[in-house]
N, C-alpha and C positions, 0 to 999 in steps of 0.2 A: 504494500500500500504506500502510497505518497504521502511524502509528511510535509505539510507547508514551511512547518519549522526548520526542517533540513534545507530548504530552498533558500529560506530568508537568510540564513547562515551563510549560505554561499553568496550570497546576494551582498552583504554584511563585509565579507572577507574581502570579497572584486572591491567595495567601494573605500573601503579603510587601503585599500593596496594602491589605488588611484591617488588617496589624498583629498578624495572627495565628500563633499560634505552629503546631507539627506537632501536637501534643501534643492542643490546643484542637480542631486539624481531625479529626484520629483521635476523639474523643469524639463531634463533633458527626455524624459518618458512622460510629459504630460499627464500628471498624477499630482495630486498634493504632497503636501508632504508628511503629512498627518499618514498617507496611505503608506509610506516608504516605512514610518514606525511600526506601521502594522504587518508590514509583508515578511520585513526582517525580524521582527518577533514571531511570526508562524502564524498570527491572528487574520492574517486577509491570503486571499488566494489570486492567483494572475490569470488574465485571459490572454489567450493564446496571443492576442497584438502584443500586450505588455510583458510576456517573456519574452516576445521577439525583440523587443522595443529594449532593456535589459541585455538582454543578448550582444544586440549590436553598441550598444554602451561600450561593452564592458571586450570587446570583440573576441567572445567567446561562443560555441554552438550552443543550441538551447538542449543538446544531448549532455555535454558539460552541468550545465544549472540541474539537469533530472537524474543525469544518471543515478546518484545513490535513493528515488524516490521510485524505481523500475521493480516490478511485483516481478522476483523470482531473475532479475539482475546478473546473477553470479552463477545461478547453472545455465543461462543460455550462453554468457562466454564460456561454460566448460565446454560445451553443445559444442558450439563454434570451432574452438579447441581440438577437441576430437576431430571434428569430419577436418580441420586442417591439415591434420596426422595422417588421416585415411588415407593408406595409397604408398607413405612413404617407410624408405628403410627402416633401418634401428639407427643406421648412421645420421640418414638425412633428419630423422626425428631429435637426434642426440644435439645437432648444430640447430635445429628450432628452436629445440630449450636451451642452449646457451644463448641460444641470442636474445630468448622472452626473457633469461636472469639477467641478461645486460641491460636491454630496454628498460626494467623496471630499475634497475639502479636509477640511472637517468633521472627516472620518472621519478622516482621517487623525492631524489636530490633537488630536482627542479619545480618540484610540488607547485601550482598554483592557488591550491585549497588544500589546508591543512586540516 
C-alpha cells in the first residue's frame, strides 16, 4: 500500500537538498503552501499533475517519488531478476552479480534519498 507519509519524506529530503524553502515549492507547483505542510507530513495526497508538477521541480521521475509506496515492490524486481538470468551461464550470471554489487555500491554512496 502507498503511504503518503513516505512521499512527503521524499518530497521533504528533494526540497531541504535544493535549499528550498515550502513557500518557493508551493509557487513553483501552484499549490499553497499550507498544502506543501500537508503533503510532506503525509496528511494530503497529490494528483497525478502535482507529482508530475514535483517531479519536474525537483528533476527527478515520479517512479523515484513512489517507488518505496509500490504494493509488493521488491518481489517484482526479484521477478525481473530472475527472467534476467534466464538463459545465461553460471559465468555470465557470476559477472551480472558482480556488477549489481558494484552498481549498488555506487548507489548506495551517491544516495539521493536517504
Amino acid at each position: 500500500m502507498y503511504s503518503f507519509l513516505t512521499i512527503g519524506k521524499k518530497v521533504r529530503k528533494l526540497r531541504a537538498k535544493k535549499n528550498m524553502s515550502q513557500v518557493e515549492l508551493a509557487y513553483l507547483i501552484d499549490v499553497s503552501p499550507s498544502y506543501i505542510v500537508y503533503l510532506e507530513k503525509g496528511l494530503k495526497s497529490m494528483s497525478l499533475e502535482t507529482l508530475i508538477k514535483v517531479a519536474n521541480v525537483f528533476q527527478v521521475t515520479t517512479d523515484m517519488l513512489l517507488s518505496d509506496c509500490l504494493v509488493g515492490n521488491q518481489s517484482i524486481v526479484v521477478k525481473e531478476m530472475a527472467e534476467l538470468l534466464e538463459g545465461c551461464s553460471v559465468y555470465e550470471c557470476r559477472i551480472i552479480v558482480e556488477n549489481a554489487r558494484n552498481l549498488k555500491e555506487v548507489l548506495v554512496e551517491n544516495r539521493v534519498i536517504k
